[in-house]
C-alpha positions as CSV (number, residue, x, y, z in Angstrom):
1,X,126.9,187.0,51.3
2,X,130.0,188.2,49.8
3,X,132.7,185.7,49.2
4,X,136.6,186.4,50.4
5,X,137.7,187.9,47.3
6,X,141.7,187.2,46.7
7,X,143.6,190.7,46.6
8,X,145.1,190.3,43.5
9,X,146.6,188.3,41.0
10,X,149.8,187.1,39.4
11,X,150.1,186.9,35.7
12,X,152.7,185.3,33.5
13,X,152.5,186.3,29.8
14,X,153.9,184.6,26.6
15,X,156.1,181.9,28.3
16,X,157.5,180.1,25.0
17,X,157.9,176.4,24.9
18,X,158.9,173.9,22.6
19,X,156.0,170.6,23.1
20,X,154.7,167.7,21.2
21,X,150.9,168.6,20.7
22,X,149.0,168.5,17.8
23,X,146.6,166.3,15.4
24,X,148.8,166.0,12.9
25,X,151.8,163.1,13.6
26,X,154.3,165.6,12.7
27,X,153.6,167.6,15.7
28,X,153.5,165.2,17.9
29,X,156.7,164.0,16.3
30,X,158.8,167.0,15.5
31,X,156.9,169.5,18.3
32,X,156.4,173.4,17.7
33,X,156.5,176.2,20.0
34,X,153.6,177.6,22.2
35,X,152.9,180.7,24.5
36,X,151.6,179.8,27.3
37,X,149.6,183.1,29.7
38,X,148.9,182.1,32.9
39,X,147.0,183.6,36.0
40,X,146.9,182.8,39.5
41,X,144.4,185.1,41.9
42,X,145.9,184.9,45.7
43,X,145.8,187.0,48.9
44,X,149.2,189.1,47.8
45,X,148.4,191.7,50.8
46,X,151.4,189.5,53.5
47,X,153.8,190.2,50.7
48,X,152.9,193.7,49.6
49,X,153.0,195.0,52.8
50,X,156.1,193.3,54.0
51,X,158.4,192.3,51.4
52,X,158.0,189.1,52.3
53,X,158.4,186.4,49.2
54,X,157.4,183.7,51.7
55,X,154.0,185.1,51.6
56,X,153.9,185.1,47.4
57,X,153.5,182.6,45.2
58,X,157.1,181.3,43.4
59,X,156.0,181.8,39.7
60,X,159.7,180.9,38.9
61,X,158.4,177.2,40.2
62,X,155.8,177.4,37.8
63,X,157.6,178.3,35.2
64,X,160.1,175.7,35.4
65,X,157.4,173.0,36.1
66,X,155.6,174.1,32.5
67,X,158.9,173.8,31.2
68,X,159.4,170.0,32.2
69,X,156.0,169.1,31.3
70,X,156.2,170.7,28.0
71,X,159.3,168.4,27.0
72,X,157.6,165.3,28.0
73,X,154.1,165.6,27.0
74,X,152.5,164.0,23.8
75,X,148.7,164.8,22.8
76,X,146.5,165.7,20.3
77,X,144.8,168.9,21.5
78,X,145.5,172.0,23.2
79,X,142.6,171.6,25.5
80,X,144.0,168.0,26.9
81,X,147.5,170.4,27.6
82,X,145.9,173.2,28.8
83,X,144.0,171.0,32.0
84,X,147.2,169.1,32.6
85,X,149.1,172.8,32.7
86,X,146.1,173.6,35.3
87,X,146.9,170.1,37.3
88,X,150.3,171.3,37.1
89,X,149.5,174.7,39.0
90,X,146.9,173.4,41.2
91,X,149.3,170.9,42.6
92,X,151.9,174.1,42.8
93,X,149.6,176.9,44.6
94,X,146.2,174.9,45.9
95,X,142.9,175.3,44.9
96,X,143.3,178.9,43.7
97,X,141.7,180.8,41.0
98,X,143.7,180.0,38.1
99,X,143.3,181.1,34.0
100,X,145.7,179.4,31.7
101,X,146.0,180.7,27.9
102,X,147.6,178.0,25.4
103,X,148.6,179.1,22.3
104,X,150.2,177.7,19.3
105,X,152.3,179.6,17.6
106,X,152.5,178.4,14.0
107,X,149.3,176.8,13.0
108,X,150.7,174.0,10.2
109,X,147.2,175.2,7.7
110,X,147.9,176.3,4.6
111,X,146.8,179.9,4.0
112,X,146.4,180.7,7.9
113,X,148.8,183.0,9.4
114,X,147.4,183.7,12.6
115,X,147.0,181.8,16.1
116,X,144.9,179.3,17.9
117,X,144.8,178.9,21.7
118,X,142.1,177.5,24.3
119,X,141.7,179.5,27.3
120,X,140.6,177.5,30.2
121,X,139.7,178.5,34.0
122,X,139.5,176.7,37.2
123,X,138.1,178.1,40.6
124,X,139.0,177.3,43.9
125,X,136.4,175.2,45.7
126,X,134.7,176.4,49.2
127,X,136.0,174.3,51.6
């Protein structure tokens, strides 16, 4: 049995935030920037066919809502701010299929110039 696949997805790439996250006290403190990807697989075919953004998902909500969170959440790790940005979204759009990329920017290590992030996924639950 095949299940109802969604007909496509929304994605939202390298939405910058300023948060508090980090191990080190001076993150927590001072905060740094992220990028945050996020995916959201829905039924998009009521809005493709009539133009309809009732029938979307309002990623502008989203958006906003990462926003808030980002300015008023304190942790250590990216995973901890990854599942609440995935609480977040679930509470948005349901129990969807949902991928969410968090990345920080500037990694405070001496002698490392590249990125981190932890990519998480949920899955919407048969009902």
């Amino acid at each position: 049995m095949i299940d109802c696949l969604p007909s496509g997805a929304i994605h939202v790439k390298d939405l910058r935030i300023w948060s508090h996250v980090g191990v080190l006290e001076q993150e927590r403190q001072l905060g740094q920037w992220f990028s945050i990807d996020f995916s959201l697989w829905l039924d998009l075919d009521k809005a493709s066919k009539a133009d309809d953004l009732a029938e979307t998902a309002d990623y502008s909500l989203a958006i906003r809502s990462l926003q808030h969170l980002a300015s008023e959440i304190r942790c250590f790790t990216l995973e901890h701010f990854n599942e609440r940005i995935l609480d977040v979204l679930e509470e948005l759009y349901g129990q969807v299929k949902m991928r969410v990329v968090v990345q920080k920017c500037n990694v405070p290590l001496s002698g490392f110039t590249g990125t981190v992030s932890v990519e998480r996924y949920r899955y919407s639950t048969p009902t």
